[in-house]
N, C-alpha and C positions, 0 to 999 in steps of 0.2 A: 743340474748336477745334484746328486744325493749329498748328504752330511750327515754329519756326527755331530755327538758332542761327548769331548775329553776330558776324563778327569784325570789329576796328576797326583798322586798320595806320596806323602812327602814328609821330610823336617829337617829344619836348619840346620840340624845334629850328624843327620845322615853323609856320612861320609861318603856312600856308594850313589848319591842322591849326586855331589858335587862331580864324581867319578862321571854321572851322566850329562851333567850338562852341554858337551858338545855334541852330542848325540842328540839329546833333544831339543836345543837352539834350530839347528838343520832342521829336523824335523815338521817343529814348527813353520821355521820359514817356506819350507819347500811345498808342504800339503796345508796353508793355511785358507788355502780356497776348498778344503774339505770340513775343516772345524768351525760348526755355529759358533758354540760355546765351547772354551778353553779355562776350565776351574781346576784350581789350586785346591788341594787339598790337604789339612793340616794333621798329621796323624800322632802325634804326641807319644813320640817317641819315648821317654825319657819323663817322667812326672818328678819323682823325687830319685835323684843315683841311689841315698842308703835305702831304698827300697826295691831300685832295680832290678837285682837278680842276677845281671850277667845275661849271656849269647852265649848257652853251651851250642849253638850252630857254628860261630865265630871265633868259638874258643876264648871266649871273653868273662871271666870272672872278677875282674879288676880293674882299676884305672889305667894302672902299667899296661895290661892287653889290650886296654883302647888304644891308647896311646901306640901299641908296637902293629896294630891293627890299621889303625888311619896312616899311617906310615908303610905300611906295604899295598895299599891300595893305594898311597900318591904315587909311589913308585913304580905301581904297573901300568897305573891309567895316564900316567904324565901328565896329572891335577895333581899336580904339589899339593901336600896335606903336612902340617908339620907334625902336629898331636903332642908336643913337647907340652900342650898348657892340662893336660891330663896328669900328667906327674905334677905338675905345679900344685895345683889344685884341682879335683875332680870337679867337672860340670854340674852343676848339683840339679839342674832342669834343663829342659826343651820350651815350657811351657812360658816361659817370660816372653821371649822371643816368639813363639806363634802366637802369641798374646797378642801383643802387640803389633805383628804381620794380620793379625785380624783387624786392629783400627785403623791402621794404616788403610788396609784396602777398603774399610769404610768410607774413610772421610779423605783420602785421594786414593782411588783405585787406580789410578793412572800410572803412580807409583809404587803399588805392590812387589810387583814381579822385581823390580829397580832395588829395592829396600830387600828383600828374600836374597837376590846377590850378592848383595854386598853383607850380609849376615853372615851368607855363606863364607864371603872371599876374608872375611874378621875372623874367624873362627877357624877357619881351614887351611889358608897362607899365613895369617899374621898372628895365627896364636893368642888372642883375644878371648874371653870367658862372654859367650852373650848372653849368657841368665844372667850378666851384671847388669844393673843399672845403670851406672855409667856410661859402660859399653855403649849401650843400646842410645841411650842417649850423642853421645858421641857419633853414630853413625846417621842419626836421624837430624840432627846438627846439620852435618857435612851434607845432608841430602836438602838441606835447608825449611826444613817441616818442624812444627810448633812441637820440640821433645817432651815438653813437661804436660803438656795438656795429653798427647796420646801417650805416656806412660803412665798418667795418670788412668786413664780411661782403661787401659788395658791390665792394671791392678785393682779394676774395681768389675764387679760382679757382670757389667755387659763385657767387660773381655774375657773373663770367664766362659758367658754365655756363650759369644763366637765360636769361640774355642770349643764349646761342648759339641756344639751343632756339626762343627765339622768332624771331630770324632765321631758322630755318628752319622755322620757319609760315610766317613771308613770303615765305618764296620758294613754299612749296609753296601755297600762296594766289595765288602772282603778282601779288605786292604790288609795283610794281616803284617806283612814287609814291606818296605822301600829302597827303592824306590815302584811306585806301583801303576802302572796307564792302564786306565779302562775306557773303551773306544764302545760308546753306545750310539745305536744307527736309529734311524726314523721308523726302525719298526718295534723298537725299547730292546731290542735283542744287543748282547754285550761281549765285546773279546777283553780277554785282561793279560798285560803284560806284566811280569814280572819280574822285577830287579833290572840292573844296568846291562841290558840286553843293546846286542849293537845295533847299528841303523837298519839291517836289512832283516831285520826279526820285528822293527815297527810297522817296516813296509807290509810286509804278509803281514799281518793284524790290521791294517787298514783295509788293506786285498780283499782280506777275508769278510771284513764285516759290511765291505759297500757291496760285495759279492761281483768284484771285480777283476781279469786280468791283468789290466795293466792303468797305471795311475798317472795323470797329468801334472809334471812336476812345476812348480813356479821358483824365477829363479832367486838363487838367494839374492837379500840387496849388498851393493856394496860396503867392503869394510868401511871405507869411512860414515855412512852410516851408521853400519851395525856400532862402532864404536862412539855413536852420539847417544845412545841409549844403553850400552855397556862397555862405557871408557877405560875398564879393567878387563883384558883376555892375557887366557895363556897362550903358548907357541901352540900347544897342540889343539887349542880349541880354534883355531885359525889354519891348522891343516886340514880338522873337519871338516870345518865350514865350504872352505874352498876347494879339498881334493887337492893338494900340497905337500911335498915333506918336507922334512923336516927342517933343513935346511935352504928349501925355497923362501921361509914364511918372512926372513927379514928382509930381504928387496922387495918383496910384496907388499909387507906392509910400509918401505919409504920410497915405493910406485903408488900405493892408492890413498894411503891417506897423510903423507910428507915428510921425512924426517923430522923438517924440525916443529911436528904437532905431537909427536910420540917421544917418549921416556920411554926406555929398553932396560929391565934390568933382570936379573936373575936372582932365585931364591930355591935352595936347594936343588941347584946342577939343572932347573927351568928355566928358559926363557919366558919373561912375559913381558905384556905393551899396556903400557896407560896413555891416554890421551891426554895432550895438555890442553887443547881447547877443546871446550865440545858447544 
């Protein structure tokens, strides 16, 4: 069987980035007997806000527009986004946070993608500032990894460096948005997708670059799996996954993995499930 290998160009910040994750959870799972290599790619969205500039594409000149911004995309893609911590105080970087998703995947790589979630789910449900300190620490806490030593490391010049190196895979990717998949094949030849494109726009991108008709799917595993390595899902990221509506997904989830292991609750007119045990 021929392969790939994917890059993902991305940032914690990217709102339309969390819009994708049930799209590219599937994805992953379904074709991961096509990807060698599966790299994250940190595109530093966001260095300083008062130098930002704004999204005249997005209509974004301000913190308010972020904010009324991430909130019409939680509301389309039903990934709650609250965006209320933009009027709070504006995000003033991206860069602490991929900072620090850089040491992280140094010194446990195992827990990268784990740690980039839950930045996300801090940030975008619970309204959480991650260019805090704190923050960050707090969530690296809860994930039970040594906080002070890797924010340390990723305020000092090697998480800098991390950091640089992957902006310039996005550049030399021509990563220039996010979210952004480049699906390079064993002959260096490259497709690239761009933004929160749905499932069947990854497919032909893979199609296209194995120079295939039709692709051998694997199946996804079960949710009580998938929620032992992401004990945080929403209702919709769980209709994805399984081909579900929307009202299917709560007997399903207390058919497969128990009522009483899942916490149900809502937040912004969304259902979502946490696990209690994982």
């Amino acid at each position: 069987m021929s392969k790939i290998e994917m890059y993902y160009a991305t940032d914690p910040l990217c709102s339309f980035c969390w819009a994708f994750e049930p799209t590219l959870r599937k994805f992953r799972y379904q074709y991961a007997s096509y990807i060698s290599n599966d790299t994250t790619v940190m595109g530093g969205m966001i260095e300083k806000w008062e130098k930002f500039g704004g999204d005249s594409s997005n209509g974004i000149q301000s913190a308010a527009d972020v904010a009324k911004h991430w909130r019409e995309i939680g509301d389309f893609s039903r990934m709650v986004i609250d965006g209320r911590v933009w009027l709070d105080e504006p995000i003033d970087s991206s860069f602490p946070s991929s900072q620090a998703f850089q040491i992280v995947r140094r010194d446990y790589p195992e827990q990268a993608q784990a740690f980039l979630r839950k930045l996300r789910e801090t940030v975008m449900v619970w309204n959480q500032d991650i260019s805090k300190r704190e923050v960050l620490a707090g969530i690296l806490e809860e994930m039970g990894l040594d906080h002070e030593k890797i924010l340390n490391d990723a305020d000092s010049f090697e998480g800098r460096s991390l950091l640089n190196s992957d902006l310039g895979l996005a550049r030399a990717l021509t990563a220039t948005g996010f979210p952004t998949l480049v699906l390079v094949n064993e002959q260096n030849q490259g497709v690239k997708v761009v933004g929160a494109q749905p499932y069947e726009a990854l497919e032909s991108a893979l199609k296209q670059i194995l120079g295939v008709e039709e692709l051998i799917q694997t199946p996804v595993p079960s949710l009580d799996l998938v929620m032992k390595t992401t004990p945080f899902l929403m209702n919709r990221e769980i209709e994805v996954l399984y081909n579900l509506e929307e009202s299917e997904v709560p007997g399903f989830v207390d058919m497969i993995v128990g009522k009483e292991n899942v916490q149900k609750g809502e937040v912004l007119g969304q259902d979502y499930y946490r696990r209690l045990t994982v």
